[in-house]
Backbone as CSV, one residue per row, in Angstrom:
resi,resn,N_x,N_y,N_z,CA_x,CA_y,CA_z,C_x,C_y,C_z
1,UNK,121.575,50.662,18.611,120.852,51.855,19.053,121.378,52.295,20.405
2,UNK,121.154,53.417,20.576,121.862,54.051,21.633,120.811,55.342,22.298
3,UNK,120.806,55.481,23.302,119.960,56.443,23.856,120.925,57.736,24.997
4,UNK,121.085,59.072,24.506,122.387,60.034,24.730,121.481,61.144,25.675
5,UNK,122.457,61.169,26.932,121.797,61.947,28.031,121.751,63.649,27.213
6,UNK,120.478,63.989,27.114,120.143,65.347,26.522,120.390,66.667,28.174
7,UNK,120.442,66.023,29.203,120.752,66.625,30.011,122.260,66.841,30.757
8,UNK,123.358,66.097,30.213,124.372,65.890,30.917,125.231,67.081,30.793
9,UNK,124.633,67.785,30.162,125.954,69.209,29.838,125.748,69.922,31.099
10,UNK,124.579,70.328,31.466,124.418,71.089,32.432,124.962,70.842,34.045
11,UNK,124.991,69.738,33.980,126.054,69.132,35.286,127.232,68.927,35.144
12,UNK,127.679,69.454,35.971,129.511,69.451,35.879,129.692,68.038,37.010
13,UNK,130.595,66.968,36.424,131.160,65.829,37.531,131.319,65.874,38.133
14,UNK,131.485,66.607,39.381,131.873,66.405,40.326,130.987,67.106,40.923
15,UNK,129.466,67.725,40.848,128.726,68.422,41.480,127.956,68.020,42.396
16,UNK,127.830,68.830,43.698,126.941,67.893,44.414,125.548,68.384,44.386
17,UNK,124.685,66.949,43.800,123.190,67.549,43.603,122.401,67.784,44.976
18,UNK,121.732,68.813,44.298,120.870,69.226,45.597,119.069,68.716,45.323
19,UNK,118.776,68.992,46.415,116.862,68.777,46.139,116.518,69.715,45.563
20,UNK,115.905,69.877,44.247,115.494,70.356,43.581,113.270,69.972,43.997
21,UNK,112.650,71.240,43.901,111.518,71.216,43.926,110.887,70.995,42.382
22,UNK,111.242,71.199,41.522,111.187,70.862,39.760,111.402,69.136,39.481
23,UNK,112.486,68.639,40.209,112.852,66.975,40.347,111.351,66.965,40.712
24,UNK,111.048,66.755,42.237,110.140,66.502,42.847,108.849,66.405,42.417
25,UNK,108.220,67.467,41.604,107.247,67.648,40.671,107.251,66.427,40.194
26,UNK,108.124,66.269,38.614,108.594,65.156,38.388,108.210,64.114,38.973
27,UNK,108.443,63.772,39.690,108.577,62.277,40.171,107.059,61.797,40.672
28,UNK,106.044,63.388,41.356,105.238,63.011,41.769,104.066,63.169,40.726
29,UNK,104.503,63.506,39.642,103.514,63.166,38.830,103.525,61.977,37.972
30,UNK,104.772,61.491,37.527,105.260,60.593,36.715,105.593,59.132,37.700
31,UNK,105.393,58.610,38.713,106.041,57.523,39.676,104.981,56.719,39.636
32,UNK,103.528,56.753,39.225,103.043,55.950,39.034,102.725,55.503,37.458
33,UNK,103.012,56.046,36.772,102.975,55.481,34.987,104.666,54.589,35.337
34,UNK,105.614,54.845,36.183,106.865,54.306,36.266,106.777,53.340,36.954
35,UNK,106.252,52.557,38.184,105.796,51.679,38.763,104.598,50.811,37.732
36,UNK,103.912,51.601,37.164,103.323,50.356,35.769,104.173,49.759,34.893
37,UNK,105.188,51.075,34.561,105.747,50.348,33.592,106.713,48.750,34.462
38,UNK,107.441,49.354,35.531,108.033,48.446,36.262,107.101,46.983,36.491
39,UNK,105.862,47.050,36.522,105.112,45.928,36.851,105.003,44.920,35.261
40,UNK,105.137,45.658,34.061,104.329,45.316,33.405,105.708,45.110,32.494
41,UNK,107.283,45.217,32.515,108.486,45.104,31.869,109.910,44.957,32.816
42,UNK,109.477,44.901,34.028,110.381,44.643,34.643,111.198,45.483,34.467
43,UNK,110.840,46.607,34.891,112.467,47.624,35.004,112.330,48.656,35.924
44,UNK,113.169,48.548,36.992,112.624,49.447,38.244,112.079,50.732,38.118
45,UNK,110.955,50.883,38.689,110.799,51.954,38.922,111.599,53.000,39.356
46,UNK,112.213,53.538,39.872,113.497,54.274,40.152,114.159,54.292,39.011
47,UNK,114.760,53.125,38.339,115.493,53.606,37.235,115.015,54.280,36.456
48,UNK,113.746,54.311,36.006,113.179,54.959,34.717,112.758,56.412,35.487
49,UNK,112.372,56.448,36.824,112.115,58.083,36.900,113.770,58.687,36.849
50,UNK,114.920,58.323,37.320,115.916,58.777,36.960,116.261,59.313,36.019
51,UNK,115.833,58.023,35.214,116.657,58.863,33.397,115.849,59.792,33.141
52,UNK,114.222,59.555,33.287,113.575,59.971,32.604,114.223,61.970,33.567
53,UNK,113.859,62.107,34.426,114.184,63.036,35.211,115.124,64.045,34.864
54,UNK,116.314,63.102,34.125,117.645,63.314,34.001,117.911,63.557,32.502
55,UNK,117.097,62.953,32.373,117.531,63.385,30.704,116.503,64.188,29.755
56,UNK,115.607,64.400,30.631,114.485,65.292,29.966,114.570,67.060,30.806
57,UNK,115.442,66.905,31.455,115.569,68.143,32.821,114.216,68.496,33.321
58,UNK,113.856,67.102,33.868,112.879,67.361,34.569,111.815,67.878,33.817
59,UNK,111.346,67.336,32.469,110.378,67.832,31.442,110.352,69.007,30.938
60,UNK,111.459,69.652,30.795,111.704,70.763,30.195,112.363,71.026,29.072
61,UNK,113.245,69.925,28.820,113.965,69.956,27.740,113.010,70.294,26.450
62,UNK,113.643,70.261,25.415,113.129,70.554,23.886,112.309,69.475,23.772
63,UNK,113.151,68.192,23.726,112.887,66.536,23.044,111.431,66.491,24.053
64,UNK,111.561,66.610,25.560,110.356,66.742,25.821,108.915,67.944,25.732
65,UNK,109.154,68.923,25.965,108.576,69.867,25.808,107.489,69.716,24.479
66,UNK,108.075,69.737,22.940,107.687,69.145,21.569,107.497,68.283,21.154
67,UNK,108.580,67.055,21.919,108.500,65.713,21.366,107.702,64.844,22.530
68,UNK,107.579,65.109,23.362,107.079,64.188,24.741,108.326,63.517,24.558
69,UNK,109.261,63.056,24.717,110.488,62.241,24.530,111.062,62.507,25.703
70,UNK,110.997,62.051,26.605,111.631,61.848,28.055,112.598,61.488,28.016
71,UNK,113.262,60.271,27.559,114.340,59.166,27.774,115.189,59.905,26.413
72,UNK,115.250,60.917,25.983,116.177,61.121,24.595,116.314,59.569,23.491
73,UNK,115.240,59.225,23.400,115.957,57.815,21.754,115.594,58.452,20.682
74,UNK,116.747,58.147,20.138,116.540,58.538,18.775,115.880,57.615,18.048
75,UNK,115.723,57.815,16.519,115.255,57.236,15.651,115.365,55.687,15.180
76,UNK,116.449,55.262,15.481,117.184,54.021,14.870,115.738,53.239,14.900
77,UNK,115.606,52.549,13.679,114.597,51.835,13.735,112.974,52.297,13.919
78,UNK,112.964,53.450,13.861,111.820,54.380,14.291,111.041,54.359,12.680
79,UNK,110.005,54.441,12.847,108.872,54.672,11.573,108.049,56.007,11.652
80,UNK,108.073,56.128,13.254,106.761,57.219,13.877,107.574,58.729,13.481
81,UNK,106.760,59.537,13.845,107.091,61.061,13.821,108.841,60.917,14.798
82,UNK,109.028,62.542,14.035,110.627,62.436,14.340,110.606,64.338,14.683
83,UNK,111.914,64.605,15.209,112.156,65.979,15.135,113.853,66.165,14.832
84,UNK,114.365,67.029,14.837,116.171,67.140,14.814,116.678,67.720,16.378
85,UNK,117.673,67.469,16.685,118.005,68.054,17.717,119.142,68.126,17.720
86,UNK,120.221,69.411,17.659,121.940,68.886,18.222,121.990,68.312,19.220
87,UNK,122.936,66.929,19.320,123.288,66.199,20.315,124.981,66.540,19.728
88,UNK,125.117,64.835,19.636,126.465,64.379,19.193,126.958,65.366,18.269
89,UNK,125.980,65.108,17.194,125.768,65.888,16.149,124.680,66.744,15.854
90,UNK,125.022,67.537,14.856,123.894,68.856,14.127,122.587,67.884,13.618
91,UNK,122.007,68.157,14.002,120.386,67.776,13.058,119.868,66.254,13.554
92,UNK,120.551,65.687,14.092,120.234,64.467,14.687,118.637,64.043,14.941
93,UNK,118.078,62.886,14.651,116.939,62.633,14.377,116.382,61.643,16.241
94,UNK,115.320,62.244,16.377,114.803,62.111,17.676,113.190,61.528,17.081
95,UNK,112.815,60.579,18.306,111.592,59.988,17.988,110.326,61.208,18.975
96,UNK,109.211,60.886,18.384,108.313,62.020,19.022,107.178,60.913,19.066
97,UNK,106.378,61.635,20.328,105.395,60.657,20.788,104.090,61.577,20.938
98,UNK,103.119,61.290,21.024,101.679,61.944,20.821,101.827,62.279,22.598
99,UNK,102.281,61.564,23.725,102.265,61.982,24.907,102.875,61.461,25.241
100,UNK,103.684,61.957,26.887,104.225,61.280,27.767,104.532,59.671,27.985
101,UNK,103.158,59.636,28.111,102.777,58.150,28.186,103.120,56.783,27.084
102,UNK,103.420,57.457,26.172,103.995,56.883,24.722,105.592,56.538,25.291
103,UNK,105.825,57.720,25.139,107.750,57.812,25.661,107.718,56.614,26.942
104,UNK,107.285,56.629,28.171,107.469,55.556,29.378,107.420,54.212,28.075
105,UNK,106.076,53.871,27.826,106.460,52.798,27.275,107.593,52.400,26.354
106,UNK,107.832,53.486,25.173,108.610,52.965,24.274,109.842,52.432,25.102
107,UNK,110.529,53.178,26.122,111.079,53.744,26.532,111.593,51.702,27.468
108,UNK,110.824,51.190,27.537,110.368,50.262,28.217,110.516,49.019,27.392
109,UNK,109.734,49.390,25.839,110.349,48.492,24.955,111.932,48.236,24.406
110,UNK,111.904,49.480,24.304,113.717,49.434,24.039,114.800,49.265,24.475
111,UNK,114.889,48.938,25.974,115.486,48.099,26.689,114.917,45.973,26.746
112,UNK,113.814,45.973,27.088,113.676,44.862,27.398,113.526,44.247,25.756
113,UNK,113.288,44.573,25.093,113.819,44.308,23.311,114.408,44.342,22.928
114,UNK,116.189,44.543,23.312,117.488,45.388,22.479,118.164,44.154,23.459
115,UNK,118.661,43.321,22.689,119.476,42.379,23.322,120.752,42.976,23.615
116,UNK,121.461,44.572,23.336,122.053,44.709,24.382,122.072,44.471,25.647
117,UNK,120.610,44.954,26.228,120.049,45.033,27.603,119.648,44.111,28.090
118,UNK,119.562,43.071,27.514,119.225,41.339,27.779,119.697,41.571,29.354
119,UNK,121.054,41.339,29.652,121.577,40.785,30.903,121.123,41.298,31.973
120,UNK,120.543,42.973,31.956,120.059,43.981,32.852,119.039,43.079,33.438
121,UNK,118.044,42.536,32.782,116.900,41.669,33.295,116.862,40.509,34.417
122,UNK,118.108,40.215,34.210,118.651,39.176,35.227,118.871,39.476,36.636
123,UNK,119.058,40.875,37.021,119.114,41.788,37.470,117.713,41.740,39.171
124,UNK,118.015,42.002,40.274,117.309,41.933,40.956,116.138,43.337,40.579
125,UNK,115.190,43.779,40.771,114.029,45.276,40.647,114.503,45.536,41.845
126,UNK,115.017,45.238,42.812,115.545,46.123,43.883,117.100,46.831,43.729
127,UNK,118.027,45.727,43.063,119.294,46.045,42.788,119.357,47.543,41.490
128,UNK,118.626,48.626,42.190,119.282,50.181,41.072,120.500,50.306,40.682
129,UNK,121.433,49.973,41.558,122.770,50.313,41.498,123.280,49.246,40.891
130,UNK,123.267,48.226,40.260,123.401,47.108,39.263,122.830,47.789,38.023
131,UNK,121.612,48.276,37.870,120.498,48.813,36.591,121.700,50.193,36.158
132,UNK,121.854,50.773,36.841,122.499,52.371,36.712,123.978,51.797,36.088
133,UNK,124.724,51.010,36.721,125.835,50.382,36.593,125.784,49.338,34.766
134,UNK,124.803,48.979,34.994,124.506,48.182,33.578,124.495,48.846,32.536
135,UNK,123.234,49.868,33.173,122.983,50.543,31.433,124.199,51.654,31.167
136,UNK,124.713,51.873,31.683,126.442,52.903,31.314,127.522,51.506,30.608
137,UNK,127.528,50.605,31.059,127.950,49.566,30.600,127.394,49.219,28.854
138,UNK,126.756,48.912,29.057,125.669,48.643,27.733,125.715,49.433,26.901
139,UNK,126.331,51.192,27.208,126.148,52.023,26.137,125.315,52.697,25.605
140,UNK,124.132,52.835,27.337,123.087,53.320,26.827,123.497,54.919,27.007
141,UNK,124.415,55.240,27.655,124.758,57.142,27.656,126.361,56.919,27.469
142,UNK,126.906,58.527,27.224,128.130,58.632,26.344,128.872,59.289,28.279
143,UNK,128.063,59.948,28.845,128.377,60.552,30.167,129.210,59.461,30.643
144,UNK,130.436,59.704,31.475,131.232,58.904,32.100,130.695,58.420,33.690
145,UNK,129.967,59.580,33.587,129.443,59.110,35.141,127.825,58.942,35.193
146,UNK,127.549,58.301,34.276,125.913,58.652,33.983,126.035,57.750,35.273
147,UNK,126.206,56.361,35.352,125.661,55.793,36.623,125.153,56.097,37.665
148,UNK,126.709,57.218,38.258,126.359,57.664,39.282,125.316,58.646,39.884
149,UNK,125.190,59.556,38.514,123.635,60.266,38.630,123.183,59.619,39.008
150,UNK,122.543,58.925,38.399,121.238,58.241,38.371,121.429,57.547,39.954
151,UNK,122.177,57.030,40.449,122.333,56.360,41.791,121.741,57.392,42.514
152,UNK,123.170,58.688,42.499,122.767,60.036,43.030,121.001,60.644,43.248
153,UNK,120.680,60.389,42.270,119.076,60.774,41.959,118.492,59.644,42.902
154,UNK,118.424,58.828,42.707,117.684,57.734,42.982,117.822,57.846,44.406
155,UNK,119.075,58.035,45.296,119.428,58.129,46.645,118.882,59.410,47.484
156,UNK,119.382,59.839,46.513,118.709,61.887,47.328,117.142,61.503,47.115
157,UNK,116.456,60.965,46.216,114.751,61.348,46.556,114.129,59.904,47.125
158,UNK,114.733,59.070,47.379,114.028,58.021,48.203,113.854,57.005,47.017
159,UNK,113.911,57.254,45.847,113.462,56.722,44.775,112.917,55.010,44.678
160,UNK,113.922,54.790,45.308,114.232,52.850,45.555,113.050,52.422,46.786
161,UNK,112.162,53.404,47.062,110.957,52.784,47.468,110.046,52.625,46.525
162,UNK,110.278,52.863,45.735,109.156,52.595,44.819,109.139,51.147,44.048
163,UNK,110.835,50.795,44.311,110.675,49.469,43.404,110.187,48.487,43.923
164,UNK,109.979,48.643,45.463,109.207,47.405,46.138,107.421,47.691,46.179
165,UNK,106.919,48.463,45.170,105.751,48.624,45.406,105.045,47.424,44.314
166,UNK,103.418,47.086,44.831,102.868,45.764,44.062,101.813,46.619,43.375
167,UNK,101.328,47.256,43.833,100.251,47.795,42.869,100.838,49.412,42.189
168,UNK,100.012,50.368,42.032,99.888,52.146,41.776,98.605,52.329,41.572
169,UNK,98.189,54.067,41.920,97.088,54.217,41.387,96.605,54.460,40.206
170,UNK,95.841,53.914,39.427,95.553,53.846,38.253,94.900,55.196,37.571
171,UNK,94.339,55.609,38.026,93.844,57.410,37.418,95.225,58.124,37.636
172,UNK,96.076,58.170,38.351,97.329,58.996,38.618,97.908,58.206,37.424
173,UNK,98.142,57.257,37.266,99.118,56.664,35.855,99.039,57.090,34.537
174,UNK,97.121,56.870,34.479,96.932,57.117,33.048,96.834,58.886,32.812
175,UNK,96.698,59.750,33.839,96.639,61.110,33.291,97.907,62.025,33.462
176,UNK,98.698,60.979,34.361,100.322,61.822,34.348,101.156,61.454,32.781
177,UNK,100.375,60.118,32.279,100.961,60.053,30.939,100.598,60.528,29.759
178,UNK,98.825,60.808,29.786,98.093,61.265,28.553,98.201,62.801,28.467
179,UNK,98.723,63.484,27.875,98.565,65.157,27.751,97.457,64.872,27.053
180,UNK,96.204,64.890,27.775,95.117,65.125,27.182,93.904,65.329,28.147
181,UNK,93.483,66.690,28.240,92.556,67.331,29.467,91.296,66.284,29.343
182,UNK,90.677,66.810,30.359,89.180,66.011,30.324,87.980,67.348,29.796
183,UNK,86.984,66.260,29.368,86.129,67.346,28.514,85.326,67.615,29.191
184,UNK,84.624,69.156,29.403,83.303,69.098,30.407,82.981,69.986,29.805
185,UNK,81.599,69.275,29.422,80.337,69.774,28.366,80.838,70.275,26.861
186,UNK,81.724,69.848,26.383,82.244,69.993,25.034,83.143,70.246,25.037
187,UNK,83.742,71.237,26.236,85.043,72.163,25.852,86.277,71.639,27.007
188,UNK,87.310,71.622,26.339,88.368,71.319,27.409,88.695,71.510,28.849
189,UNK,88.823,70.765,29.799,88.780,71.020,30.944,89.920,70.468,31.470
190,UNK,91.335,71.432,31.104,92.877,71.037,31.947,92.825,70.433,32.977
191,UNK,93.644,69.155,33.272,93.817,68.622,34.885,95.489,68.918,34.799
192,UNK,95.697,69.479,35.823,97.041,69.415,36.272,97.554,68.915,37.528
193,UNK,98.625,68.800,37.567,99.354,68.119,39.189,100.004,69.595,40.047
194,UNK,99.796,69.216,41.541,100.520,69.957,42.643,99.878,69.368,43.977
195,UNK,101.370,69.449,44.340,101.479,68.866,45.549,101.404,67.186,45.916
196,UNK,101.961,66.595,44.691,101.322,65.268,45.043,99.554,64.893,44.476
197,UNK,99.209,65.803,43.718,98.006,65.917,43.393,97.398,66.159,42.391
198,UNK,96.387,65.827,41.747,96.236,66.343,40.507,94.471,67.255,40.604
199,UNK,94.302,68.089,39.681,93.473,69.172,39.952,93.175,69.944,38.625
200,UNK,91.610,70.535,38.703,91.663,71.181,38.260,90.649,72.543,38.058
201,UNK,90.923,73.702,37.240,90.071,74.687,37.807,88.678,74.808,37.169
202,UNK,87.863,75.010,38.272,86.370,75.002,38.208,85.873,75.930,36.958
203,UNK,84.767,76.182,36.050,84.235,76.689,35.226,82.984,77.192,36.085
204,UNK,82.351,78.390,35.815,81.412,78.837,36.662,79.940,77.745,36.707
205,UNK,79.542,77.627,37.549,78.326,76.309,37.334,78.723,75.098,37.499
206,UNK,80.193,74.607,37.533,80.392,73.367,37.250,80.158,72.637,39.029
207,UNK,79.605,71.498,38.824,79.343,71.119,39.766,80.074,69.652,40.291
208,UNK,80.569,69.129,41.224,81.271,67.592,41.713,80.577,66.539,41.319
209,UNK,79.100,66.878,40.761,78.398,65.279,39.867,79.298,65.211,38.767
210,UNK,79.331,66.397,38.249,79.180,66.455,36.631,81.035,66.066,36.387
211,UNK,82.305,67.039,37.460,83.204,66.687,37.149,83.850,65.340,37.671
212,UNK,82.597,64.194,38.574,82.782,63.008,38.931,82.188,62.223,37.674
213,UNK,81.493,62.655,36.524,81.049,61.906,35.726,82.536,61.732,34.695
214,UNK,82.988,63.250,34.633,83.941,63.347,33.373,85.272,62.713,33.865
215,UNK,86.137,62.695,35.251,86.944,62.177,35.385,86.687,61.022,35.768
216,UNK,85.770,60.013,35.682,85.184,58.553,36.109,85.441,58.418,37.552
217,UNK,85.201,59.362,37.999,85.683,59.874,39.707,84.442,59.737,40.465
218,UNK,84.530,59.338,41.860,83.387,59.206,42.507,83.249,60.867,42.502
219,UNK,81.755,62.023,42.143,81.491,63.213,42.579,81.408,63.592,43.840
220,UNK,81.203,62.232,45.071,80.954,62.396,46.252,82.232,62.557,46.959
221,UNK,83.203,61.661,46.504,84.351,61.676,47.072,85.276,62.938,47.147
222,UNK,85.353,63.201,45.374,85.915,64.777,44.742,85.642,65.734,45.732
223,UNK,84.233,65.979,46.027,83.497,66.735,47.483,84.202,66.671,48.619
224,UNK,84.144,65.116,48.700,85.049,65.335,49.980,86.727,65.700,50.150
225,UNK,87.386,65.234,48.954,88.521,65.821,49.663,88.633,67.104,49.571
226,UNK,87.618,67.578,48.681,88.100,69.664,48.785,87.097,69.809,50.056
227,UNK,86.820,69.436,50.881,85.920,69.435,51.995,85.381,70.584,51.452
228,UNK,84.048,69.879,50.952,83.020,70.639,50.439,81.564,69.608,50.996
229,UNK,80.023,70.304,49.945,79.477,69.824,50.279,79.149,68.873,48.789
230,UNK,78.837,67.866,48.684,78.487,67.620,47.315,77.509,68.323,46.585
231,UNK,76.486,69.060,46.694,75.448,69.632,46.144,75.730,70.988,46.324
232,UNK,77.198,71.386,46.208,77.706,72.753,45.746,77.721,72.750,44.290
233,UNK,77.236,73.948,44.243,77.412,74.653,42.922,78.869,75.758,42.861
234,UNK,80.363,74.984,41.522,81.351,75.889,41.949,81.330,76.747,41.312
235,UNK,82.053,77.866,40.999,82.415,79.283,40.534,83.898,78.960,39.876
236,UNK,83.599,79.702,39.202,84.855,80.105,37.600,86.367,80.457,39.051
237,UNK,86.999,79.705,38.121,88.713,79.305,39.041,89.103,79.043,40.471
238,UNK,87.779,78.004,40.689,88.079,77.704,41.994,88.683,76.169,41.698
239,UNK,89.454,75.883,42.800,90.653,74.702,42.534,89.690,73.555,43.142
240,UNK,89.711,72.462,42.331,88.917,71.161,42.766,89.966,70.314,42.950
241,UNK,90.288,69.201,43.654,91.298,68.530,43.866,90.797,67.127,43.848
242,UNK,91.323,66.016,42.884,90.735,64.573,42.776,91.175,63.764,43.493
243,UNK,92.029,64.193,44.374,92.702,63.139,45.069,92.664,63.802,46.478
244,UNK,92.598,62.747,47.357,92.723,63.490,48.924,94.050,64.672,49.288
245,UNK,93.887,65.371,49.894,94.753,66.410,49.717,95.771,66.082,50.823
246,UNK,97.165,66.640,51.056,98.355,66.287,51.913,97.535,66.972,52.819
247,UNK,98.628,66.985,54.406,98.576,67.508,55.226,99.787,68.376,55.244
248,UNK,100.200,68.587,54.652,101.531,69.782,54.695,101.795,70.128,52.921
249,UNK,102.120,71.296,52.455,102.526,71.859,51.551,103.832,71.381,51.141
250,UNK,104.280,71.634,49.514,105.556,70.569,49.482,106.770,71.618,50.048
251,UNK,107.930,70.570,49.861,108.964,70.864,50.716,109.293,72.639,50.571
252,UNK,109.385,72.814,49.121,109.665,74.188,48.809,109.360,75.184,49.837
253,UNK,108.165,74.857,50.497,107.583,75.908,51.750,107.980,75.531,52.955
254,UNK,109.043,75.205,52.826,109.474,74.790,53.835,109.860,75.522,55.412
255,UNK,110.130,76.406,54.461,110.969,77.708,55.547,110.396,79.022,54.932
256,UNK,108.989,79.355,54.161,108.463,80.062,53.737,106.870,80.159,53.945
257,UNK,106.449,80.589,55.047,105.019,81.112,55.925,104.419,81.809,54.682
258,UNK,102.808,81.301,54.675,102.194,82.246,54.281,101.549,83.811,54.711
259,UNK,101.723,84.678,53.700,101.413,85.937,54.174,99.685,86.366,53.947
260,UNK,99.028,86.498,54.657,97.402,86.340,54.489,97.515,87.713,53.733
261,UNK,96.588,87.335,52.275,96.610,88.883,51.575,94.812,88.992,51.553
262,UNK,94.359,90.046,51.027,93.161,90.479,51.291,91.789,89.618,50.703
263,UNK,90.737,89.428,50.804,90.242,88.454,51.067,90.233,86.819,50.589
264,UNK,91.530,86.616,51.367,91.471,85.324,51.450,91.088,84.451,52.847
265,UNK,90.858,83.091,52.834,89.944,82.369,54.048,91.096,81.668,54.212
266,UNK,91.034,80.833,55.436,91.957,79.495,55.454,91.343,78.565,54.473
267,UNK,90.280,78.603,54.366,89.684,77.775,53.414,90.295,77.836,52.150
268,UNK,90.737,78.933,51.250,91.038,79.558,50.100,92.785,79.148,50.370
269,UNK,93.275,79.570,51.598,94.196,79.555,51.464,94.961,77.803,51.788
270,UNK,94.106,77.017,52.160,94.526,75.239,52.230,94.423,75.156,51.096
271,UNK,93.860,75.402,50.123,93.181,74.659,48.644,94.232,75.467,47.777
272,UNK,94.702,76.290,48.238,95.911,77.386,47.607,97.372,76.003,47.271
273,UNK,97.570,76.004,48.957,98.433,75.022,49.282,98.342,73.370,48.909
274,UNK,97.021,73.222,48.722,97.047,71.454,48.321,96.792,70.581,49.458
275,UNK,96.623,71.198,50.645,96.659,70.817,52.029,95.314,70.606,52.632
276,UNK,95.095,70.058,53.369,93.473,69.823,54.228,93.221,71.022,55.065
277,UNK,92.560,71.623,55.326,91.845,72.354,56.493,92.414,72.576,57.381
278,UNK,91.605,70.978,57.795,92.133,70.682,59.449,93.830,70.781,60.041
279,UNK,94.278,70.547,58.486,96.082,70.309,59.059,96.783,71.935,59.614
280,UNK,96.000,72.769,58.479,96.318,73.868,58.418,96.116,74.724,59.794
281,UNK,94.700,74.372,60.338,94.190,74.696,61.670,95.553,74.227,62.599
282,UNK,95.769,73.219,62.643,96.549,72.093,63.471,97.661,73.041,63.455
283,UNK,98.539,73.090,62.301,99.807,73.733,61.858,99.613,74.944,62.916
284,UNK,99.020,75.413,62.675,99.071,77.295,63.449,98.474,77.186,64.794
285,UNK,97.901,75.880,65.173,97.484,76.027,66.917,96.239,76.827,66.966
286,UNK,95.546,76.606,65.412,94.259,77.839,65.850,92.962,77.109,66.093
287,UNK,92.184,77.685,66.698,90.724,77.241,66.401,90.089,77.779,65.355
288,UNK,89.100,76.348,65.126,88.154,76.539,63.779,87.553,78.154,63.451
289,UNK,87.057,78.376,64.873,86.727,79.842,64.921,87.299,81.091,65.112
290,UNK,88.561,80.913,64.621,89.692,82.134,64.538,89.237,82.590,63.079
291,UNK,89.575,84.214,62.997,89.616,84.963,61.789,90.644,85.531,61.882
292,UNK,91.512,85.024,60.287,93.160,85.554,59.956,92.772,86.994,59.845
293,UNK,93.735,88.037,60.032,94.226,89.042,59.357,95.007,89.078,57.910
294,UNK,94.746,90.362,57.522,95.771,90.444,56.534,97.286,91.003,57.237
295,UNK,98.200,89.890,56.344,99.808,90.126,56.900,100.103,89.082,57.937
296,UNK,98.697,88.437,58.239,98.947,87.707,59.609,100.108,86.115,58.733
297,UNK,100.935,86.010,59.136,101.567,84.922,59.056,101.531,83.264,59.176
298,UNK,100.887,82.094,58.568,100.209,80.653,58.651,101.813,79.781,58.006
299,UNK,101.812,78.740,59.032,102.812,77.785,58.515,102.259,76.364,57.777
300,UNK,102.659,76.368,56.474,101.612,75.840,55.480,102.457,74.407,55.267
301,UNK,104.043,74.449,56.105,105.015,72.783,55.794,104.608,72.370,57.053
């Protein structure tokens, strides 16, 4: 069995990669289901957000998009649902997974199960550049330079901190892997990721008990990081955030100020960004008791 980079056409060899804000996404939604898997199969974390990164284009590809299939494996030995895809060849048979979270694992079995990959194991979880070097060896991609991607990747985003990590957070693991919303009061209630964060939008009435009951989330806490009060009542598409929020907006805004448009608050506009309040205050040198204009200009990195 063999597993064939679905992304390698689009990079030319000799290119030099840049930071991509789409990678980044990536990684910060998916680095803790990748640090489980690393805890729980021994295979660095870094390596698997690489491929996965790399060979899914950053979750966009087909195989992922339809198949949840991150890592491109095909069928060999497969029983489960399948799809076709040109690779090598026309019609080629690809494995499909009910979610994300399916693909990390399989993904996990089929190395540490495929006595090709036996020797990889021997392998230090810090040594990437041994893992990257192995699996091109082994025959797990047809790319001549798959290694070095993946090094490449792994080097440009810091990646190789992750392989020294002992724990992850466990609600970030299981919902960056399950495509499957949370329910509030019968009907679907999307969580999505930004900024390092995952979130999602309010239904009119819905209140921080009720969406601390459905995401097994403290309601008090939820409150607090959207610095709220807990015994708010929210309104239809306002952004709730489950996790404490950054103090700076991601890199993308880097060199891009917000433009205050008509009635928006700093309040509206931190929770816009994914960012705290206070940072935002901090960022611009303002006091609590300043009122933005419209057009007025806020630095949100």
């Amino acid at each position: 069995m063999c597993c064939l980079c679905i992304a390698c056409a689009s990079l030319t060899a000799n290119a030099q990669m840049r930071w991509s804000s789409q990678y980044q996404t990536y990684f910060d939604q998916y680095k803790d289901l990748a640090i489980e898997q690393m805890l729980r199969h021994r295979i660095p974390a870094s390596i698997t957000l690489a491929q996965g990164v790399f060979e899914s284009a950053a979750g966009r590809s087909l195989l992922a998009t339809q198949g949840n299939n991150h890592f491109g494996i095909k069928c060999h030995g497969w029983s489960g649902r399948s799809m076709t895809y040109n690779d090598d060849a026309i019609g080629e048979c690809f494995r499909v997974y009910d979610n994300p979270g399916e693909s990390y694992e399989d993904h996990s079995k089929f190395l540490s199960q495929n006595q090709r990959y036996a020797r990889l194991f021997s392998l230090s979880l810090t040594d990437y550049r041994g893992w990257a070097h192995g699996l091109k060896a082994c025959g797990y991609a047809t790319n001549p330079r798959y290694a070095y991607k993946l090094i490449e990747i792994i080097e440009l985003y810091k990646l190789y901190l992750y392989d020294r990590a002992k724990e992850y957070d466990h609600f970030m693991a299981k919902h960056s892997g399950v495509a499957q919303p949370v329910r509030q009061n019968g009907q679907l209630h999307p969580i999505r990721i930004y900024n390092k964060n995952y979130y999602m939008m309010a239904r009119e009435g819905d209140t921080f008990k009720a969406i601390g009951k459905e995401t097994e989330l403290s309601g008090r806490k939820i409150a607090k990081y959207n610095e709220r009060n807990y015994h708010d009542v929210l309104h239809a598409g306002e952004i709730v955030y489950l996790k404490k929020k950054q103090k700076r907006a991601s890199k993308a805004f880097k060199n891009k100020p917000h433009i205050v448009q008509p009635g928006e608050s700093m309040y509206s506009i931190a929770q816009r960004y994914g960012i705290r309040l206070k940072s935002l205050y901090k960022k611009n040198k303002l006091s609590p008791d300043h009122q933005i204009t419209v057009g007025e200009q806020l630095r949100v990195y």
